[in-house]
VONU-932694 format. One record per residue: residue number from 1; residue in one letter; z, y, x of N, C-alpha, C in turn. Coordinates in steps of 0.02 Angstrom, whole numbers, plus 50000, padded with zeros to 5 digits. Layout:
N
seq_type_n_c3_n_c2_n_c1_ca_c3_ca_c2_ca_c1_c_c3_c_c2_c_c1
NUM_a_Z_Y_X_Z_Y_X_Z_Y_X
...
***
This chain:
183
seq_type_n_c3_n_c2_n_c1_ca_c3_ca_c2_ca_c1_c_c3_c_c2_c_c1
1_x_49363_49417_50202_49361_49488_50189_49415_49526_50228
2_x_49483_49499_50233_49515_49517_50282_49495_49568_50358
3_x_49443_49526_50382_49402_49559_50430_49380_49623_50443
4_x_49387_49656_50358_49332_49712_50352_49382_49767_50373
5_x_49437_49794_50354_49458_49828_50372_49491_49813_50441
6_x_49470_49853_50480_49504_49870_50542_49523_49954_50571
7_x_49617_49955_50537_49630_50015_50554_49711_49993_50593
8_x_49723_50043_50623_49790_50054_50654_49836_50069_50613
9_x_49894_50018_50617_49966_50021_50593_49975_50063_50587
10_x_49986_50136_50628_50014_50188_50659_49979_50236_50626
11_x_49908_50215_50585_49906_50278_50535_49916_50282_50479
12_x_49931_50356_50468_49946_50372_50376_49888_50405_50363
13_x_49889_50394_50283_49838_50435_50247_49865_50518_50244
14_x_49810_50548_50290_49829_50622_50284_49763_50660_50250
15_x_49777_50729_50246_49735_50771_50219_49649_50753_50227
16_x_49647_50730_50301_49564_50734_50306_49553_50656_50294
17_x_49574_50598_50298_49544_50553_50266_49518_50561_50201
18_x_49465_50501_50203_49419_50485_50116_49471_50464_50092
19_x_49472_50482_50024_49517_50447_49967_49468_50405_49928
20_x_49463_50335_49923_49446_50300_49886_49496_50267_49811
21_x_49460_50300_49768_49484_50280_49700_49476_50220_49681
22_x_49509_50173_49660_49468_50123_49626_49509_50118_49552
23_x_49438_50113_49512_49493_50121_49441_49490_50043_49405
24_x_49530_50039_49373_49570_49961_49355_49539_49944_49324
25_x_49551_49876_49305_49518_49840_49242_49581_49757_49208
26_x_49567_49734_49192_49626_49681_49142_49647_49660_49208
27_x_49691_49627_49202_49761_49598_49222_49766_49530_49176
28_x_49760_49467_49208_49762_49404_49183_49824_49419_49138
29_x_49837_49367_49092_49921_49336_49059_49970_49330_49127
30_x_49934_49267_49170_49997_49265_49250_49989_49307_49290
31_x_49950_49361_49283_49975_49416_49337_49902_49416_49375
32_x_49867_49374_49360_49823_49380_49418_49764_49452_49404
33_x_49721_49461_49475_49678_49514_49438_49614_49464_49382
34_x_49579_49501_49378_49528_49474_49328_49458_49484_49382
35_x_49411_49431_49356_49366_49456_49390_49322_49517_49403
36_x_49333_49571_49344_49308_49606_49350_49351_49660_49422
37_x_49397_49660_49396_49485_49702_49463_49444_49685_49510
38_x_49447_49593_49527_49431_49590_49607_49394_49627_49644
39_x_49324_49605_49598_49257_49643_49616_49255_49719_49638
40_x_49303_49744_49600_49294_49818_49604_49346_49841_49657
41_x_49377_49792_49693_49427_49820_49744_49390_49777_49815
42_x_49341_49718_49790_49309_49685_49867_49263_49749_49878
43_x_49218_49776_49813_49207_49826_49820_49212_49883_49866
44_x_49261_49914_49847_49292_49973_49877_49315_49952_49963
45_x_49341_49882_49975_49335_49887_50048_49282_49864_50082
46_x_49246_49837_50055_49187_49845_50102_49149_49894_50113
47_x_49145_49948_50058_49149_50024_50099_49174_50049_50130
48_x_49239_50054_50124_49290_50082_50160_49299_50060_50223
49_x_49270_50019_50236_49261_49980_50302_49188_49980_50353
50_x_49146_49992_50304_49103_50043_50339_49071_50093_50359
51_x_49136_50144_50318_49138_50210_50324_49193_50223_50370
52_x_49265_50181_50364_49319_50208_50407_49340_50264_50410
53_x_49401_50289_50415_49445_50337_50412_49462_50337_50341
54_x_49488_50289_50307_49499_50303_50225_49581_50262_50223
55_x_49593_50302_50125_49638_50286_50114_49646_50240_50026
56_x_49659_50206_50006_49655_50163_49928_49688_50206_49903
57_x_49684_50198_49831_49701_50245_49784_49700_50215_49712
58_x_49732_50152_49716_49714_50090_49663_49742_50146_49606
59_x_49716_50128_49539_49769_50178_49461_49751_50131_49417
60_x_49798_50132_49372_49796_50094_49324_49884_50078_49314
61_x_49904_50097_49235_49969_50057_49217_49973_49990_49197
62_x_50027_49947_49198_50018_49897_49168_49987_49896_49093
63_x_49941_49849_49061_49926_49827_49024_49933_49780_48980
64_x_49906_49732_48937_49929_49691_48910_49980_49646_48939
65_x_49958_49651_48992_49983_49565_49029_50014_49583_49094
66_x_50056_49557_49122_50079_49565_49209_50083_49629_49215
67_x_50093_49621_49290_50124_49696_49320_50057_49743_49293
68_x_50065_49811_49344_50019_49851_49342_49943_49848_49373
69_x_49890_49862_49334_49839_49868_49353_49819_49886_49443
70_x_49854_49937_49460_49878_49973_49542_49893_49918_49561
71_x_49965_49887_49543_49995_49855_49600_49961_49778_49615
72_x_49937_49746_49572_49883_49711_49552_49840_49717_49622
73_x_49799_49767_49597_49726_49797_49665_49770_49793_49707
74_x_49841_49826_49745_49862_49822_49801_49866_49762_49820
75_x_49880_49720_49785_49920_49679_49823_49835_49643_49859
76_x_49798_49647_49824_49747_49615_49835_49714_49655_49907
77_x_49710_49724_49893_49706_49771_49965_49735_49740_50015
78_x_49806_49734_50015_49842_49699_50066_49823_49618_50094
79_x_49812_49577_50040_49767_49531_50061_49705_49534_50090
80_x_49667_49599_50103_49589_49590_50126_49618_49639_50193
81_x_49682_49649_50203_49699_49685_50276_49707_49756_50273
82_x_49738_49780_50208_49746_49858_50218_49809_49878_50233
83_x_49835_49908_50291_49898_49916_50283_49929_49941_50238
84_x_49980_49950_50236_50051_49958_50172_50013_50055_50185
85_x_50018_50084_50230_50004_50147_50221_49961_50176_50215
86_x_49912_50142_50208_49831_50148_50181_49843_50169_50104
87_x_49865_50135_50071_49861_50093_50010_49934_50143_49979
88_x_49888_50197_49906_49930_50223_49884_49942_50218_49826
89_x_49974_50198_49778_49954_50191_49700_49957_50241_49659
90_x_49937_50252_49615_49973_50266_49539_49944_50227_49478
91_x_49986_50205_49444_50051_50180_49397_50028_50211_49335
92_x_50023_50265_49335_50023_50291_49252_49970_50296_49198
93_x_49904_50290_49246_49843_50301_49210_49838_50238_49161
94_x_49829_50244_49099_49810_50208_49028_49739_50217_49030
95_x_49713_50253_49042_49632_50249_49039_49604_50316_49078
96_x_49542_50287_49090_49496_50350_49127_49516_50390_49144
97_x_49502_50434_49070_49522_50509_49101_49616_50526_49114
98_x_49665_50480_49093_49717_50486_49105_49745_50466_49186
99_x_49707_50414_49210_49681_50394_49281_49653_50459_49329
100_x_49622_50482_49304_49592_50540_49339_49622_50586_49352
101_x_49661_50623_49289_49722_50684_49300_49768_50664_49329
102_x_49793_50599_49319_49854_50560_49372_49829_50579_49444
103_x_49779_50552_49474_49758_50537_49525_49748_50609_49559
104_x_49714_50667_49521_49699_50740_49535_49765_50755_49543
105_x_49814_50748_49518_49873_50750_49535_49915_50779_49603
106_x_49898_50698_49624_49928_50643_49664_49883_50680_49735
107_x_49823_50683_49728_49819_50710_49782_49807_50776_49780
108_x_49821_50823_49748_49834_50882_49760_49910_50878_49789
109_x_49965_50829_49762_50022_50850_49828_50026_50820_49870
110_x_49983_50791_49874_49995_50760_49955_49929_50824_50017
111_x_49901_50877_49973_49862_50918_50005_49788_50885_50034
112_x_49779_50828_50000_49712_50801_50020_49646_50845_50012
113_x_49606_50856_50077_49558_50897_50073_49488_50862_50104
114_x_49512_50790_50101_49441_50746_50129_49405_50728_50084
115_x_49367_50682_50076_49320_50664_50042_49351_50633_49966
116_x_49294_50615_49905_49321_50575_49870_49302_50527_49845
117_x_49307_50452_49843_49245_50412_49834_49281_50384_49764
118_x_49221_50356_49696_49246_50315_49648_49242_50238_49683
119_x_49252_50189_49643_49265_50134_49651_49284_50092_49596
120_x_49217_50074_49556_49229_50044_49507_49145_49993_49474
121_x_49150_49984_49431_49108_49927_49395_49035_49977_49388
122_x_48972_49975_49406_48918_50026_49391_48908_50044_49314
123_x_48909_50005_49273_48914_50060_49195_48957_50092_49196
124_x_49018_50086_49254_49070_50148_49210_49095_50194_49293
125_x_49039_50212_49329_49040_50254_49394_49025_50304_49365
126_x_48958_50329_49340_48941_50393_49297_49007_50427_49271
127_x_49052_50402_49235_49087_50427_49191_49165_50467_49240
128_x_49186_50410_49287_49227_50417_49341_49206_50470_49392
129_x_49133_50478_49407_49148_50534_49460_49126_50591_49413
130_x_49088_50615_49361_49104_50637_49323_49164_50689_49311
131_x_49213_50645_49301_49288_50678_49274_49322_50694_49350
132_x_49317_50663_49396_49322_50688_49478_49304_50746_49489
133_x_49250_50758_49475_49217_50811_49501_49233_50881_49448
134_x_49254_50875_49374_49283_50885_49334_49354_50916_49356
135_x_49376_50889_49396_49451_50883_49422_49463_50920_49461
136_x_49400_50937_49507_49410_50984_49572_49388_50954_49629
137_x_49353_50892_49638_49349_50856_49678_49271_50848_49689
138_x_49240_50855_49768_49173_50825_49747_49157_50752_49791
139_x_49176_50726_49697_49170_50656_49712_49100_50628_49720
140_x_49118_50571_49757_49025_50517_49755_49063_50451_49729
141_x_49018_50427_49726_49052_50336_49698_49035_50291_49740
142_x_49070_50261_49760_49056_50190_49819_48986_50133_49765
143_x_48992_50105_49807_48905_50041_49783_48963_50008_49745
144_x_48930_49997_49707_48962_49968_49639_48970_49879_49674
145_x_49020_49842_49623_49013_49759_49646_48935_49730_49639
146_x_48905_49691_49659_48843_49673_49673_48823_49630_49595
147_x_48882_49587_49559_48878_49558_49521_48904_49599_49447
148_x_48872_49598_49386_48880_49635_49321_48956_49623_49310
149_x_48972_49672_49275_49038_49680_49249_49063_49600_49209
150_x_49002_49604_49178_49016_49545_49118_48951_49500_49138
151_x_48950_49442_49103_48910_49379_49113_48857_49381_49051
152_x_48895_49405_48981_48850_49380_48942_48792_49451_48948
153_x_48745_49455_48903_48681_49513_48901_48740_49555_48856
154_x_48764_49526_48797_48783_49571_48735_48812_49623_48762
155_x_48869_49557_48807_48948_49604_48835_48933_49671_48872
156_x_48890_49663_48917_48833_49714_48977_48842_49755_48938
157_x_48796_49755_48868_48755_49815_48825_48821_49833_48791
158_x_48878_49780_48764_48919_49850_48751_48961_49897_48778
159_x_48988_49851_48839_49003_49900_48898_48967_49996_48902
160_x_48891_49970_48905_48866_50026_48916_48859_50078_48874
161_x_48841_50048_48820_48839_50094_48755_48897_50125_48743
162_x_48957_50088_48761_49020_50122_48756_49039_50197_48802
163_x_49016_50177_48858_49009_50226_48903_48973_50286_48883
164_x_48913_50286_48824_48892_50322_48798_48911_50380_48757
165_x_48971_50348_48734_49005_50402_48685_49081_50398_48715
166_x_49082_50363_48779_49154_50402_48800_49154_50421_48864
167_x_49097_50465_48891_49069_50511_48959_49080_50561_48908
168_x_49033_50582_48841_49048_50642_48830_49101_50658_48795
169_x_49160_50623_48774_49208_50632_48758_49263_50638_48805
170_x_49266_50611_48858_49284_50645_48901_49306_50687_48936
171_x_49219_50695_48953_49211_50777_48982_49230_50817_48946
172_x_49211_50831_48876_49273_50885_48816_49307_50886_48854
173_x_49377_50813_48835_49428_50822_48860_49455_50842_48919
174_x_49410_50843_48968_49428_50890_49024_49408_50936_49045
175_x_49384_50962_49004_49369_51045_49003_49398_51075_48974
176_x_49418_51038_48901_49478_51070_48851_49520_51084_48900
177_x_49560_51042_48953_49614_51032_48985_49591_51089_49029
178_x_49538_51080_49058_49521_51151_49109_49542_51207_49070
179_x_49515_51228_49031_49530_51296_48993_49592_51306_48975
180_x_49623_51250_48950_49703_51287_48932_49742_51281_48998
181_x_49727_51275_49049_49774_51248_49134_49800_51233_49147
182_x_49755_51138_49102_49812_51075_49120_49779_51038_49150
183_x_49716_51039_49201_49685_50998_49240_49693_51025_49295
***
């Protein structure tokens, strides 16, 4: 996978590059990612690699276990060949929509005015560009990992169902946030 990205040392992520999001998932006990993380960051560069001109945007705080969810995906970015200045984190997001306002953030100061791609597991893309687009951003979502989040049928269905009642809870919450002018 290494292969896939091919960009120059010599660039930084500026205003007109794609920002590719990818949002986190568990963090082994030793630190490692989980299979679901991997997927969703082999993911994200094999788009990003056949779209070109982009920048990572791993989020996620640490969780139960090991470092942070971000630094986690980076390091793994950096293993599939992204340079160090590709590859931007944040650290603070606890979930979704806290991921999202982090990230709306983050690139509002850095003045990003390129594209915005999600990058995550397909039951929970809906909900991610969603709150993107929510944010100020008009996001699209990269092709989801090829393989299900989860293995068993149950796990699938509650994944999704969950997604059910926390898209529109959500969105509230970031509209609440729109209206009082904290998004």
């Amino acid at each position: 996978m290494a292969e896939l990205i091919a960009t120059r040392e010599s660039e930084r992520p500026s205003a007109a590059l794609a920002a590719i999001v990818i949002f986190g998932a568990a963090v082994r006990p030793d630190g490692a990612p989980s299979a679901v993380l991997r997927r969703r960051v082999e993911a994200a560069v094999r788009f990003g690699s056949r779209r070109g001109g982009v920048f990572y945007v791993p989020t996620g705080a640490a969780g139960r276990h090991g470092p942070s969810e971000a630094s986690v995906m980076a390091k793994l970015l950096r293993g599939f060949g992204a340079p160090e200045e590709r590859i931007v984190c944040e650290e603070s997001g606890t979930d979704t929509l806290s991921s999202v306002r982090a990230v709306a953030a983050l690139l509002r100061a850095r003045g990003h005015a390129g594209a915005v791609y999600a990058a995550s597991s397909a039951y929970h893309l809906p909900r991610c560009v969603a709150l993107l687009r929510l944010a100020g951003f008009s996001a699209r979502h990269c092709p989801p990992p090829a393989v299900p989040a989860a293995r068993s049928f149950g796990k699938r269905w509650y994944w999704r169902l969950r997604e059910v009642l926390a898209l529109p809870w959500d969105v509230g919450l970031m509209l609440l946030a729109r209206m009082r002018g904290r998004a």
